[in-house]
C-alpha positions as CSV (number, residue, x, y, z in Angstrom):
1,X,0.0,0.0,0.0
2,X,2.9,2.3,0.4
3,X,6.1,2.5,-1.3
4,X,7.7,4.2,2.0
5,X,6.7,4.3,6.1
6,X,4.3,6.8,6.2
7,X,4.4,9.8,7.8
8,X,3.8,10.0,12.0
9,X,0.5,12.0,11.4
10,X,-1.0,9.5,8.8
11,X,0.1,6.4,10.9
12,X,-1.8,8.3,13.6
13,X,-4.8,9.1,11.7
14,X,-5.0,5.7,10.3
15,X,-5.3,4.5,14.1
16,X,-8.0,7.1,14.5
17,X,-10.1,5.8,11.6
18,X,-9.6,2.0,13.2
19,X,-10.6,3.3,16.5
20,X,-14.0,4.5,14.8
21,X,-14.5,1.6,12.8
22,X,-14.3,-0.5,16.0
23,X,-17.4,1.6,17.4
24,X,-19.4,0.4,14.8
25,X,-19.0,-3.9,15.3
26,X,-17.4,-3.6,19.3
27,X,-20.6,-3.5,21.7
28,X,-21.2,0.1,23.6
29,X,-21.2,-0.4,27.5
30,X,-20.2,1.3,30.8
31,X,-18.9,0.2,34.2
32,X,-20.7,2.5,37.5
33,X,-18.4,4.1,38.6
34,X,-17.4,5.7,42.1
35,X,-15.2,8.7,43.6
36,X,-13.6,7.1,46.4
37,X,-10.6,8.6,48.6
38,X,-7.5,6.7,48.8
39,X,-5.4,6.4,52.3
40,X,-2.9,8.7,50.5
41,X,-5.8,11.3,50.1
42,X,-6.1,10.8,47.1
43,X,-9.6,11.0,44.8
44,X,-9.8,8.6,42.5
45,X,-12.6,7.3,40.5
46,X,-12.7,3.2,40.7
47,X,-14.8,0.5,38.6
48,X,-17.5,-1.0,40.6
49,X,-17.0,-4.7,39.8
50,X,-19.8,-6.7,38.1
51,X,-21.3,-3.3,37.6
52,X,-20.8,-3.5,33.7
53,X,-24.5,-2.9,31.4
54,X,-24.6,-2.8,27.9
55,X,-25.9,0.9,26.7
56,X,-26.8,2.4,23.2
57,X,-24.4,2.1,20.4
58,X,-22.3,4.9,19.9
59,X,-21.0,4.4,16.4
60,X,-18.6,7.7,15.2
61,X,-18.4,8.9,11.9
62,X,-17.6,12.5,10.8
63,X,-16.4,12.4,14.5
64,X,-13.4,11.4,12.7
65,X,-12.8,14.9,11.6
66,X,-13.0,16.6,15.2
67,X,-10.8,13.9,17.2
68,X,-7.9,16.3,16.4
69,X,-9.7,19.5,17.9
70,X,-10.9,17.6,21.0
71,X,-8.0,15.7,20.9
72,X,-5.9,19.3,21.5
73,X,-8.4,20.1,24.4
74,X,-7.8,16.7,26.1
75,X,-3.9,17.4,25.9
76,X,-3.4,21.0,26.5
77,X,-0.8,20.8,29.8
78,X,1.3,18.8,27.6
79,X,0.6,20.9,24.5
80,X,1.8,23.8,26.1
81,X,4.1,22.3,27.7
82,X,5.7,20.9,24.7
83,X,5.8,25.0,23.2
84,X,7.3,26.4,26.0
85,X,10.1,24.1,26.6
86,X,10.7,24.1,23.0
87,X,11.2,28.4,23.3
88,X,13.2,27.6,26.4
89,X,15.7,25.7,24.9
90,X,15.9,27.1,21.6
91,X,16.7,30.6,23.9
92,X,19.6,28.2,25.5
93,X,20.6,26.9,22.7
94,X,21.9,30.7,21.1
95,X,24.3,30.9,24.3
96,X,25.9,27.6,23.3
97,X,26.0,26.4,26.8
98,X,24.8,22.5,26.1
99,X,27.5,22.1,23.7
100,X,30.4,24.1,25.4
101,X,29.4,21.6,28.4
102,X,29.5,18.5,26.5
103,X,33.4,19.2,25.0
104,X,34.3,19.8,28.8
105,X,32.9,16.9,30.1
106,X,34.6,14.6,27.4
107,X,37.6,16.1,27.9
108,X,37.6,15.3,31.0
109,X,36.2,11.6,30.8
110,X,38.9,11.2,28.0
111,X,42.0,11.6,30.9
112,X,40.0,8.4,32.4
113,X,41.7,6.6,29.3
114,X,45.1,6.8,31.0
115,X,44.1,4.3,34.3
116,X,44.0,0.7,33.3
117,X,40.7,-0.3,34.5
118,X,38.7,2.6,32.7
119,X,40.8,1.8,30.2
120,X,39.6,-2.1,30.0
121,X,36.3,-0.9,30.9
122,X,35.4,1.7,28.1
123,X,35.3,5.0,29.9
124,X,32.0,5.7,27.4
125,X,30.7,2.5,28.4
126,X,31.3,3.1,31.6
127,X,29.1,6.5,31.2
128,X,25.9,4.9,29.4
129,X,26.2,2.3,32.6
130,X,25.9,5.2,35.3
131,X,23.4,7.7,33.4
132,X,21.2,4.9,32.9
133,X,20.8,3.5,36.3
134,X,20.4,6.5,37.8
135,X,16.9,7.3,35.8
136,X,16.1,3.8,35.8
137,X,16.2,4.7,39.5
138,X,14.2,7.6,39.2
139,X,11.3,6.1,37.3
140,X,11.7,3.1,39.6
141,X,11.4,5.9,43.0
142,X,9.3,8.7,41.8
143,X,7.8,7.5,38.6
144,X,9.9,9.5,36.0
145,X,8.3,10.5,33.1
146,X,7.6,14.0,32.1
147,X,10.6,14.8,33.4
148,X,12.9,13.2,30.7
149,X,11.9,15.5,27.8
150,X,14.2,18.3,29.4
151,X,17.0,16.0,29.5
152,X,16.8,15.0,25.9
153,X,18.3,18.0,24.9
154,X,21.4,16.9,26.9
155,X,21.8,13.7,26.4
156,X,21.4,13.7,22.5
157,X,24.2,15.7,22.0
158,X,26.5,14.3,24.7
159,X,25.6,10.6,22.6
160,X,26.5,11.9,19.5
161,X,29.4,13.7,20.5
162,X,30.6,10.4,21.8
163,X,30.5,9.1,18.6
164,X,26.8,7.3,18.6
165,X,23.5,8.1,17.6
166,X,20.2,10.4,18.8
167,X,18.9,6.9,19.2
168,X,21.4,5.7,22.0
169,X,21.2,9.3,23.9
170,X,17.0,8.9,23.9
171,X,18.2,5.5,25.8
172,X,19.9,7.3,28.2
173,X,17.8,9.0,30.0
174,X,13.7,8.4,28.6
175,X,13.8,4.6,27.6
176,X,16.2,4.2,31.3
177,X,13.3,5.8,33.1
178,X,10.6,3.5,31.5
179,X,12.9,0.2,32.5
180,X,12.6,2.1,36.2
181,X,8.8,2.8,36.0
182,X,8.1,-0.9,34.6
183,X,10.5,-1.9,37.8
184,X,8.5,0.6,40.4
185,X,9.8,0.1,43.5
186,X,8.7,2.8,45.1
187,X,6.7,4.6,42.5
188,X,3.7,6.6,44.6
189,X,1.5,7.2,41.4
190,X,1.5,3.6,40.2
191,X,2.6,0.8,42.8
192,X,1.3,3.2,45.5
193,X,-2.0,3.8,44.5
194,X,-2.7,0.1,42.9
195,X,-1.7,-0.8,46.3
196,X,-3.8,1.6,48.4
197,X,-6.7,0.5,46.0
198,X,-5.9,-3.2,46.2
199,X,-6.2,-2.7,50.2
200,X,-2.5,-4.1,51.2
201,X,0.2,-2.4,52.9
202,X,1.7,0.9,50.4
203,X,5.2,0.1,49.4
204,X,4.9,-3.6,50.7
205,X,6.7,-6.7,48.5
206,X,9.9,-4.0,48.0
207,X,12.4,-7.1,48.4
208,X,11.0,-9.1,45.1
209,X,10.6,-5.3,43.3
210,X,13.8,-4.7,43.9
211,X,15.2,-8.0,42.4
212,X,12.9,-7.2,39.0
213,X,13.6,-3.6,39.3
214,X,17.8,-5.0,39.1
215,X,16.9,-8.0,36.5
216,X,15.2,-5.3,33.9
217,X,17.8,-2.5,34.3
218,X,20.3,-5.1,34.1
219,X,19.3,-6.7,30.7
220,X,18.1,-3.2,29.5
221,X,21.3,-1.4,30.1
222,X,23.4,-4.5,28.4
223,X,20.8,-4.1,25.3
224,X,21.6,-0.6,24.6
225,X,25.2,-1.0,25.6
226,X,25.4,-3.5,22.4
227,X,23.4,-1.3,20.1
228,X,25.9,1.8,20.8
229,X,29.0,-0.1,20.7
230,X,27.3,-1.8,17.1
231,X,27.2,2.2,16.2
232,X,29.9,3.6,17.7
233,X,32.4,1.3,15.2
234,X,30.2,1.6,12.2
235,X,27.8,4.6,12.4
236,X,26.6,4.5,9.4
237,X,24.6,1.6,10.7
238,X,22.6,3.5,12.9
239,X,18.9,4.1,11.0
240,X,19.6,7.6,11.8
241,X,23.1,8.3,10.5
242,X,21.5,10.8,8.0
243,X,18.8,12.3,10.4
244,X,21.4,12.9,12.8
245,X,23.3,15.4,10.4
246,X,21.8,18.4,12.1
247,X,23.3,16.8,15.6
248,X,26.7,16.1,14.2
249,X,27.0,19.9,12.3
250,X,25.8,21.1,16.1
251,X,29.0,19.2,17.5
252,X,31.5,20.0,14.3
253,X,30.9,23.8,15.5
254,X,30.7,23.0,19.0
255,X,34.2,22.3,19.0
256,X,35.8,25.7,17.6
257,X,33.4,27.6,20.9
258,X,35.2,30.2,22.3
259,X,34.3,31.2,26.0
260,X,32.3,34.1,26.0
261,X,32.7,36.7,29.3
262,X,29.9,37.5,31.4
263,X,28.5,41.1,30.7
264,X,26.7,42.9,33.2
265,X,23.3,41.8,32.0
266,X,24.8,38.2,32.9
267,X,25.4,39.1,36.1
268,X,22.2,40.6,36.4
269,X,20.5,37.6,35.2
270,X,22.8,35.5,38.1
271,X,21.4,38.0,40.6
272,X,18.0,37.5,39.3
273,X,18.0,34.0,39.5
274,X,19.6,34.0,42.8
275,X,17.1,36.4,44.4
276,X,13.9,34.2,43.2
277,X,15.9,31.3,44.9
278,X,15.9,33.2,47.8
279,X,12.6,34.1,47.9
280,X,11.5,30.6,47.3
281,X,13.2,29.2,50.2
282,X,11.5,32.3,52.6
283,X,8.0,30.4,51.5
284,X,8.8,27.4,51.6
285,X,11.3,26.7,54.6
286,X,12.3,23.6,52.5
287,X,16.1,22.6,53.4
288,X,16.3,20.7,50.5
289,X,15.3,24.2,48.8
290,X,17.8,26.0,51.2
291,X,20.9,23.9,50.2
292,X,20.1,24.0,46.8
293,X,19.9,27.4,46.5
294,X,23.6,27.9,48.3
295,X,24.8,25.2,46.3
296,X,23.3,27.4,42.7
297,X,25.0,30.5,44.7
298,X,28.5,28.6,44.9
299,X,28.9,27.2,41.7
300,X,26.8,29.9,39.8
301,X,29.6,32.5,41.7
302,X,32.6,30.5,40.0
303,X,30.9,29.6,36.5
304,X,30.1,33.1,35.7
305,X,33.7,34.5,36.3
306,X,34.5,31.5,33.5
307,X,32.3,32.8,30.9
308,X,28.6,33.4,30.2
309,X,27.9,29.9,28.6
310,X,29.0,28.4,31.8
311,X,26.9,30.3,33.6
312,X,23.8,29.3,31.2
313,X,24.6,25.8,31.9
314,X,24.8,26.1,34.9
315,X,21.6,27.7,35.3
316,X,19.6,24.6,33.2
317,X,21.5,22.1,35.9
318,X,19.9,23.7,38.9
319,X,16.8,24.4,36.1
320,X,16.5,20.6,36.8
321,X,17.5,19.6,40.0
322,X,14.0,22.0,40.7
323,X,12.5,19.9,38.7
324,X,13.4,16.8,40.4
325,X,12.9,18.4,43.7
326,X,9.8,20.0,42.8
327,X,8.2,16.3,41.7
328,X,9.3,15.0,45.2
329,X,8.5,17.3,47.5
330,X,5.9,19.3,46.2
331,X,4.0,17.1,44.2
332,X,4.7,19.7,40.9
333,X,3.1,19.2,37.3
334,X,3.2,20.6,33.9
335,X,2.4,23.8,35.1
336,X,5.2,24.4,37.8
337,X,7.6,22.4,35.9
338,X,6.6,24.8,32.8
339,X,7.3,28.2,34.7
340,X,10.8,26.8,35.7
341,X,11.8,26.4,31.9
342,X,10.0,29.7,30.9
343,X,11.8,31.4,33.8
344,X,15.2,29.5,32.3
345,X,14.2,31.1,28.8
346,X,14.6,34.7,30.7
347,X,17.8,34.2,32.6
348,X,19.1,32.6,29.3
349,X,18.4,35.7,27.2
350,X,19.2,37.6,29.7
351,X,22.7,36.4,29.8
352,X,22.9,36.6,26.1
353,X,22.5,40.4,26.9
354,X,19.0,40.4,24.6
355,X,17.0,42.8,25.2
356,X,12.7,41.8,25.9
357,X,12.0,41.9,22.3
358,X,14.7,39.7,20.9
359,X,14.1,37.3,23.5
360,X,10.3,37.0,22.7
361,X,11.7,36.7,19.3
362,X,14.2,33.8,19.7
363,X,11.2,32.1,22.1
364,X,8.4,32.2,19.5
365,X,11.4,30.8,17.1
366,X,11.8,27.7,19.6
367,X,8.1,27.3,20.0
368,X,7.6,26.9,16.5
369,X,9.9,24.4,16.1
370,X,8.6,22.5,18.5
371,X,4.8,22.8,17.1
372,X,4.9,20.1,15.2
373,X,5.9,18.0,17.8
374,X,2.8,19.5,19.7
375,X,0.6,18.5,16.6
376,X,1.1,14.9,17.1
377,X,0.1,15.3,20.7
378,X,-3.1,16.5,19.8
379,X,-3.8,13.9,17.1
380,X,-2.9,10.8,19.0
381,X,-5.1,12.3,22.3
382,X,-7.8,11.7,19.4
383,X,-7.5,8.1,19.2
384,X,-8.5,7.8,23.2
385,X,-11.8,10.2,22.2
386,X,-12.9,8.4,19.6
387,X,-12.7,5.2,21.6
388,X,-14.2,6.6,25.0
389,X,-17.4,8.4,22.6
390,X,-18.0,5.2,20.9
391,X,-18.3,3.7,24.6
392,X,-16.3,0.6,24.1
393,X,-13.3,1.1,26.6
394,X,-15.6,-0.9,29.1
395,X,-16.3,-3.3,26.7
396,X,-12.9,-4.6,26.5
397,X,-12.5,-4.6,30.2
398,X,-15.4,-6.5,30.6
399,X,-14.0,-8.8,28.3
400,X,-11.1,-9.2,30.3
401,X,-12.7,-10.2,33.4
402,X,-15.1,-13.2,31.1
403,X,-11.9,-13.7,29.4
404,X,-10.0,-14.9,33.2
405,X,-13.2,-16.7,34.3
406,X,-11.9,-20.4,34.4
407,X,-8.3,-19.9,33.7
408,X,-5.4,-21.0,35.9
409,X,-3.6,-19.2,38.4
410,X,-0.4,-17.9,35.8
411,X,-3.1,-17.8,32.8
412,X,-5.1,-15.2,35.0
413,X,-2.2,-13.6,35.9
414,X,-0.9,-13.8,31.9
415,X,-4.1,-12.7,30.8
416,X,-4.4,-9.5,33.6
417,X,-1.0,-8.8,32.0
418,X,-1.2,-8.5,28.5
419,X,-4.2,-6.5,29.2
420,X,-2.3,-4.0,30.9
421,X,0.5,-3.8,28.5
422,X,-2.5,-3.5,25.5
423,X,-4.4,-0.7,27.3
424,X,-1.3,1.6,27.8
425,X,-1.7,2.1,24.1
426,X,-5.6,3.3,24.8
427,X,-4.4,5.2,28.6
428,X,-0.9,6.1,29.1
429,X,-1.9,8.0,32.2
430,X,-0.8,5.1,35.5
431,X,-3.0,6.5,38.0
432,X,-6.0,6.6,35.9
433,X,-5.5,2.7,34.9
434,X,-4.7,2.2,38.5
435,X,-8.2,3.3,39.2
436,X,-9.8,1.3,36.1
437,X,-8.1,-2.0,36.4
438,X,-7.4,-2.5,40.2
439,X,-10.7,-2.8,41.4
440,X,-11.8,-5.6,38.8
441,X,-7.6,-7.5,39.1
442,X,-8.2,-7.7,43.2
443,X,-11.5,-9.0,42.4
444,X,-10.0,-11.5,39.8
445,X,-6.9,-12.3,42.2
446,X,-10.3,-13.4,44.8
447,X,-11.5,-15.7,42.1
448,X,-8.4,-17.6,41.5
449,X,-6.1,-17.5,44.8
450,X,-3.9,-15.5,43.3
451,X,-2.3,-13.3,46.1
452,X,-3.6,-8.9,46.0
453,X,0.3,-8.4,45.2
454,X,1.0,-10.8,42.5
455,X,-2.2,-8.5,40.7
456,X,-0.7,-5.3,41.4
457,X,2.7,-6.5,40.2
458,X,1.0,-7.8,36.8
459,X,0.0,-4.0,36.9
460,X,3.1,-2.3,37.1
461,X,4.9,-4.3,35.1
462,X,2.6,-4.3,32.6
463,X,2.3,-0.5,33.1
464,X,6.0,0.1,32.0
465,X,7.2,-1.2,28.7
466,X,4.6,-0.3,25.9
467,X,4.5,3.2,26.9
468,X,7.4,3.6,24.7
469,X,6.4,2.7,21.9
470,X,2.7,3.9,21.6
471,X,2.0,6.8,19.6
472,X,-0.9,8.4,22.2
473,X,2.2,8.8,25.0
474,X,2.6,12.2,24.8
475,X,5.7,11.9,26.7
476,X,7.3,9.9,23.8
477,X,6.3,11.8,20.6
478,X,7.7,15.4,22.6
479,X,10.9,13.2,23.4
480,X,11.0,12.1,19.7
481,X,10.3,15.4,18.4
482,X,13.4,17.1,20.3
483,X,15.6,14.6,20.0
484,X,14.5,15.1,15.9
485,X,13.8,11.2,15.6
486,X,10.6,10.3,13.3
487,X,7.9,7.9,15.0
488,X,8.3,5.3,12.5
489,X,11.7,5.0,12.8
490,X,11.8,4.8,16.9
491,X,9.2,1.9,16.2
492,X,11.7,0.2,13.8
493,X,14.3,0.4,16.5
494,X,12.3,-0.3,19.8
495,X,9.8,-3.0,18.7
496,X,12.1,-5.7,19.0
497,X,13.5,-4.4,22.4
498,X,9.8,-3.8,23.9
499,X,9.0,-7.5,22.9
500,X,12.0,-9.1,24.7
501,X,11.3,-7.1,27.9
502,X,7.1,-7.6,27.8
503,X,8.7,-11.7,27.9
504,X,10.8,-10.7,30.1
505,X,8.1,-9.1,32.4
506,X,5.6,-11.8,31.7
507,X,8.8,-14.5,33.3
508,X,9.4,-12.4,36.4
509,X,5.1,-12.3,37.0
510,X,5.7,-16.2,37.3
511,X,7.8,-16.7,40.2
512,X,4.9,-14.6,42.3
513,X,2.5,-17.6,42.1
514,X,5.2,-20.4,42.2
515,X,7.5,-18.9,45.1
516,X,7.0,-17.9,48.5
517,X,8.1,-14.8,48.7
518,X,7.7,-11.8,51.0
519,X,4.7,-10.2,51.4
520,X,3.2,-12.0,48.8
């Protein structure tokens, strides 16, 4: 049917007009459903089991043509979002920090080279290993997800000036978190919840979640270690060698930078930053605020008597420690996490010494980069309207729960699993599935003797891997679309990968019906 992969918006569209077919033949129904307060405090509306009805038929048709529009109002946090941080960055990217940062941290990795063991080792290996396990960790902790967009801007360039592809730096830090998040051992807005739902202990089973958590970063880490090393000797290889053209002119001129020295609108922007730091630990008596606002002071102090671009990077490293900080102790979304990268965009100008006007200027350029990026967030948010107007969302649940009726103890537990990894296509959101499937899988778990924490494993597991590869995760398409990386061409890269760790899930589920094991 086509002569080439199509492009990201027609695969996307095609999906759409699948999704609407399917309300046509799939039978409309609804589960009640029920606002009920979690022990964390949090509302959440849950599935009352054996509630499901069968209800008018809901067919779409030139519904088609609006999933785009409604799909924009369904997404906009993450639309705007998207905009903002690509004006942000684009703003950074003028003062040339990133890639004045990058040369000085190979440089110095490269003096590794003369000690024996990094030597053996692979100092660059030895770099993949460390980045990688620490957001594996974060996903696995705090649920990392959102977060890694900002870092792709890093990370892509550091991979390529390392001699791999925008592929391998992606890896680093987005498809690292999503091993962590599939691991959760900690995770409040996934494990917690499903827990709190399920009625057992919050946090409880850590010991086995820790030995997946380890098995899936383990294997992950090794996987990605061979794909960059398969680039790194032949790049040409790599399905983006030509894509990645724009990345390797970036690095070509990155390495003639000259440092630039701080003007007094640079030290103006320090001050400025430094005050709002200030002010922020004043309302918030935080001492994780209060340190790293001293800690910002310090090294701010002695990377803007280097030059202004160390300054600017400076500033987008504290930029996202507040981000990381913010997600932990203050519970902060899109829209704090949004005003730290517009107030990033400011300082960043202002260090440039642009005046208001040029910055808006070099802002509106970044955001329209970034728009179509933002475009495919709004499509794909269409594919979930079409599917939740048609009314047959709780159809397929339902069918899940007929589907288990009668099966063994690992066949429910298969079944509750693949499930889970299907619907993340449909919901990419954990805490909403959390509150969808729980309910019904501690009711199944009742029906077969399967233990409440087996279930909720099957649900974070299964809650990990195939968000990064569907096209309705926002997360991924705005990670794609920075990192410059077409949709179709991820899929080609990460289907295989995804596979081998859904088996690899489905094996580690086993062990919590066939062991005794803690809290299980």
């Amino acid at each position: 049917m086509f002569k080439k992969v199509p492009h990201t918006y027609v695969i996307i569209f095609l999906l759409i007009i699948l999704a609407a077919i399917a309300t046509w033949f799939v039978p409309a129904g609804e589960f009640t459903r029920q606002a009920v307060t979690t022990e964390s405090g949090k509302v959440v509306n849950q599935i009352v089991p054996g509630s499901y009805s069968q209800v008018e038929q809901a067919p779409q048709t030139w519904e088609i043509m609006s999933a785009f529009f409604k799909g924009f109002q369904k997404a906009p946090g993450i639309i705007a979002f998207l905009l903002i941080l690509g004006g942000a960055f684009w703003i950074l990217n003028e003062t040339k920090a990133i890639d004045m940062g990058v040369q000085t941290f190979l440089n110095k990795s490269g003096k590794l080279e003369k000690y024996r063991l990094f030597k053996a080792i692979g100092v660059n290996n030895l770099i993949i290993v460390c980045v990688m396990t620490m957001f594996s960790l974060f996903g696995a902790i705090f649920g990392m997800s959102e977060e890694t967009i900002a870092f792709v801007a890093i990370f892509v360039p550091l991979a390529i000036s390392m001699g791999y592809d925008s592929i391998t730096g992606v890896c680093l830090c987005f498809l690292a978190a999503g091993l962590g998040f599939a691991g959760c051992v900690l995770n409040p807005f996934t494990l917690g919840i499903a827990q709190d739902i399920a009625g057992i202990k919050m946090f409880s089973g850590i010991e086995y979640r820790i030995v997946v958590w380890f098995i899936i970063t383990f294997i992950g880490i090794s996987i990605v270690l061979w794909y960059a090393n398969r680039i790194k000797k032949n790049p040409t290889k790599s399905i983006m060698y030509e894509s990645d053209a724009y990345w390797r002119e970036n690095k070509e001129s990155a390495a003639g930078l000259e440092a630039v020295k701080a003007s007094k609108t640079c030290w103006w922007a320090f001050g400025l930053s430094l005050l709002v730091q200030i002010l922020f630990c004043i309302t918030t008596q935080s001492l994780t605020v209060i340190i790293t606002t001293v800690l910002f002071a310090l090294i701010g102090w002695f990377m803007i008597r280097k030059s202004m671009q160390m300054l600017s990077l400076s500033v987008l490293i504290f930029t996202i420690v507040y981000v990381v900080v913010g997600v932990m102790s203050f519970e902060w979304g899109f829209e704090q996490i949004a005003a730290l990268f517009f107030a990033m965009a400011i300082v960043s100008g202002m260090s440039l010494g642009k005046n208001a006007s040029e910055i808006a200027k070099l802002f509106i350029a970044g955001a329209k980069d970034m728009l179509s990026a933002a475009l495919v967030v709004g499509l794909a948010s269409g594919i979930i309207i079409i599917l939740e107007d048609g009314k047959i969302i709780d159809t397929f649940l339902n069918s899940l729960a007929s589907a288990i009726s009668g099966s063994g103890q690992i066949g429910a537990l298969t079944i509750m699993y693949g499930f889970q990894s299907v619907l993340n296509a449909i919901i990419t959101s954990g805490t909403a599935k959390a509150a969808m499937l729980m309910p019904m899988f501690a009711e199944i778990a009742n029906m077969t003797g399967i233990s409440l924490q087996s279930a909720v494993t099957a649900f974070h597991i299964g809650d990990g891997f195939t968000n990064l590869i569907t096209p309705t995760s926002g997360v991924l398409i705005a990670v794609l679309g920075l990192a410059r990386i077409p949709y179709a061409k991820w899929v080609r890269f990460s289907w295989k990968f995804i596979l081998a760790m859904v088996i690899l899930g489905w094996l580690l589920l086993i062990p919590t019906v066939t062991m005794t094991l803690p809290d299980f």
